[in-house]
N, C-alpha and C positions, 0 to 999 in steps of 0.2 A: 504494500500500500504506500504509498509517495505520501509523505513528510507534509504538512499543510503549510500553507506559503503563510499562513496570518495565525499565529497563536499566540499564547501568553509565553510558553517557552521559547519560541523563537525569538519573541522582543526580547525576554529575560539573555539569552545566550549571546544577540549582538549589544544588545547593551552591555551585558558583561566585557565583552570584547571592545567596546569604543573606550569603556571606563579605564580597562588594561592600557589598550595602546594610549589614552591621554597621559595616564599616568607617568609611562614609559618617556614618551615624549615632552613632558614638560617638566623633569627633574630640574634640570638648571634654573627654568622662568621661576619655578616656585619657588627655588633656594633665591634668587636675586629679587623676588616681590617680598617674601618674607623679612629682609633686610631691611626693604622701605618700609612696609611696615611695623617693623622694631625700630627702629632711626625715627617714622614719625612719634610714636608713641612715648619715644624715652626724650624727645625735645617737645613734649608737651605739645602735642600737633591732636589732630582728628582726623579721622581716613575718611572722607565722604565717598558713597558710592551712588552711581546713578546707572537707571537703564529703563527701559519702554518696552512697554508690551509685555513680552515670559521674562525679560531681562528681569526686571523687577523683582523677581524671584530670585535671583542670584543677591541682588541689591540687599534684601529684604535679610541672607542666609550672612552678608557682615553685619550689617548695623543693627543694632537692637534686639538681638537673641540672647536666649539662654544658651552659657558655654561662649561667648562672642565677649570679644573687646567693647568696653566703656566709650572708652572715647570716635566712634563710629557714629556717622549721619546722614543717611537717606535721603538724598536726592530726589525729588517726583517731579511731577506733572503737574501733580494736584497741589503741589507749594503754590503754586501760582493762585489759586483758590483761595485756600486755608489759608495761605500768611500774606501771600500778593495782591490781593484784594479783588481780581477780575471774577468779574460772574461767573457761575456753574458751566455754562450752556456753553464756556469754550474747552471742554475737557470731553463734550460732544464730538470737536474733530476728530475723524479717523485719521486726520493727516496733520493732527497738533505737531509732532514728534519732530515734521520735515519745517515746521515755521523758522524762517530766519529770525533772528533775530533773540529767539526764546534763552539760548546758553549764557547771555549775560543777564537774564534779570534771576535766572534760576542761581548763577552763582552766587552775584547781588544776595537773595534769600538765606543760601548758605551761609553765610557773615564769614567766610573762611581768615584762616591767618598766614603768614608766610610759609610756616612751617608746616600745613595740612599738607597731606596727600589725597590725591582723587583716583581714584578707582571705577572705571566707563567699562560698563559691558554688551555686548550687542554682536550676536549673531553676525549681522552681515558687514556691520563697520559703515555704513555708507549714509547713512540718512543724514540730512540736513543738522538734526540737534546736535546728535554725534561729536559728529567733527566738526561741530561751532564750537563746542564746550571743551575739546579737547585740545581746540586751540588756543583758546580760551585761556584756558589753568598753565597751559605750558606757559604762553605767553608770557605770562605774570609770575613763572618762577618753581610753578607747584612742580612735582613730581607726578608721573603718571602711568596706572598700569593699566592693562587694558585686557579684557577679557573677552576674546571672540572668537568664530568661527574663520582657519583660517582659507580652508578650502572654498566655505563660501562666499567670504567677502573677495578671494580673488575670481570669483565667475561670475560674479555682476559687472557693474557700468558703477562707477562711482559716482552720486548723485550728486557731492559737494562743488560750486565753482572752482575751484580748486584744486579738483581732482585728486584730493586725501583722501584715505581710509581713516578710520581708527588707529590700525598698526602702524600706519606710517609715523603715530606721532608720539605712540609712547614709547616709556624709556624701558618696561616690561612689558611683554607679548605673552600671556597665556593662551594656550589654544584649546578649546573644548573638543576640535577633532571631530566636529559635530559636521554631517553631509550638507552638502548645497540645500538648501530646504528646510533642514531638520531632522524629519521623521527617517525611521527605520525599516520601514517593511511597503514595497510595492504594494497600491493595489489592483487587480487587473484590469480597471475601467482606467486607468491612468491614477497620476497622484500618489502620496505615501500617508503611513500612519505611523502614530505613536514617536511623536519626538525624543529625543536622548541628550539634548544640549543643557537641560536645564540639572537632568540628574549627576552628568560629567561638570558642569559648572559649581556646583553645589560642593561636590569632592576638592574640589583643585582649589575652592575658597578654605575649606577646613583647612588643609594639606600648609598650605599657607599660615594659617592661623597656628597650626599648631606648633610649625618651624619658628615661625616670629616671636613667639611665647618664651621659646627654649634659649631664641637669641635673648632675650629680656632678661629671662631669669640667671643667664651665663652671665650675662652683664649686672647684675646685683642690683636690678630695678623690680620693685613692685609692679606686680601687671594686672590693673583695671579689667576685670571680667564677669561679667553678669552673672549671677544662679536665677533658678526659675524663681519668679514670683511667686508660682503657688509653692513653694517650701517656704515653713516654718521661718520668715524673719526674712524671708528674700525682697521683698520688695522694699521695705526698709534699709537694707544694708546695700542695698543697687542705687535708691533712692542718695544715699549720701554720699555712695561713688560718684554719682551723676553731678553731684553739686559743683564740685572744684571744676566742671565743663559748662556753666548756667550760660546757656543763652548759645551755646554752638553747639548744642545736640536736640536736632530735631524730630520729633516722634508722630508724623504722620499730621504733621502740623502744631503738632504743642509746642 
């Protein structure tokens, strides 16, 4: 009997396999992003991380988790809303993402400092916010890593004037390894299912996290790190790490 082309084992077995080969493939980016991230953390910096769309989810897996670094700050869309002051009804565009113009007031929101690092992740590298924003933060001195697809940001058209990627501009390249598209499995009307970019994204943030932690603690600095809230006394004892950061760490608008 012939193998089914769409199962829950077959995703399970190539995603096993993209997670491998990312792994494999970005040993060095993760030992050189972990760096910036212990460098920011021990000169009293904040990683801000931003992304659009599934990106958001990688975003979401620095800043503000249990097990995650303190000083970390989510980037959105919806800053523009919540602290920017613009109506609801522009977070309606499907094509917010590509508005020129958007990566300075987003950073603006951010309050960043010289010493922040920013952290841009995005599938294809190419849309408009993208690489306003990552021209953006370099510009002005910050350090930058970037987290993308890199097979698929080179099979598009770059959308920026400019004709930058993502990669082109940071000083770290993680690659999630993830196919033109995303998804893993053909299906026979055309099209694929079941993306693998976000669960390879998600690793290579830990991976990261956990190298930078170890450069910290080698270096004889206390490392800012969340426990869950619901234990016993967490939200209090995060609550007072968060303080010595008041006003550059933003939690979904607060």
């Amino acid at each position: 009997m012939a193998e089914p082309q769409i199962s829950a084992k077959l995703f399970a077995d190539r995603a096993r396999a993209s997670l491998d080969g990312a792994i494999d493939t970005n040993a060095a980016a993760v030992a050189a992003a972990a760096r910036l991230f212990a460098d920011c953390v021990a000169a009293d910096g904040v990683i801000h991380a931003f992304g659009t769309g599934h990106s958001q989810a990688t975003a979401l897996e620095i800043a503000g988790r249990a097990g995650g670094l303190i000083p970390t700050n989510r980037m959105s869309l919806a800053d523009l809303v919540l602290r920017g002051g613009e109506d609801r009804a522009v977070l309606e565009d499907p094509l917010l993402e590509r508005r020129p113009g958007l990566a300075a007031r987003l950073y603006e929101l951010s309050t960043p400092r010289p010493q922040d690092l920013f952290v841009i992740i995005s599938n294809s590298g190419v849309n408009n916010s993208i690489v306003d924003l990552a021209q953006l933060v370099t510009g002005k001195g910050h350090l930058l890593v970037a987290l993308t697809s890199l097979e698929h940001t080179r099979s598009v058209p770059a959308l920026h004037p400019s004709g930058q990627r993502l990669a082109d501009l940071a000083d770290v390249v993680l690659d999630n390894c993830a196919p033109a598209g995303d998804a893993l499995l053909p299906l026979p009307g055309g099209g694929s299912l079941c993306g693998v970019s976000t669960i390879v994204s998600a690793t290579l943030v830990q991976m990261v996290l956990a190298e930078s932690v170890a450069l910290l603690m080698a270096g004889g600095h206390e490392v800012p790190v969340y426990i869950s809230a619901n234990l016993p006394g967490g939200f209090e004892r995060n609550a007072k790490l968060e303080a010595h950061y008041e006003g550059r760490l933003h939690r979904n608008g607060h």
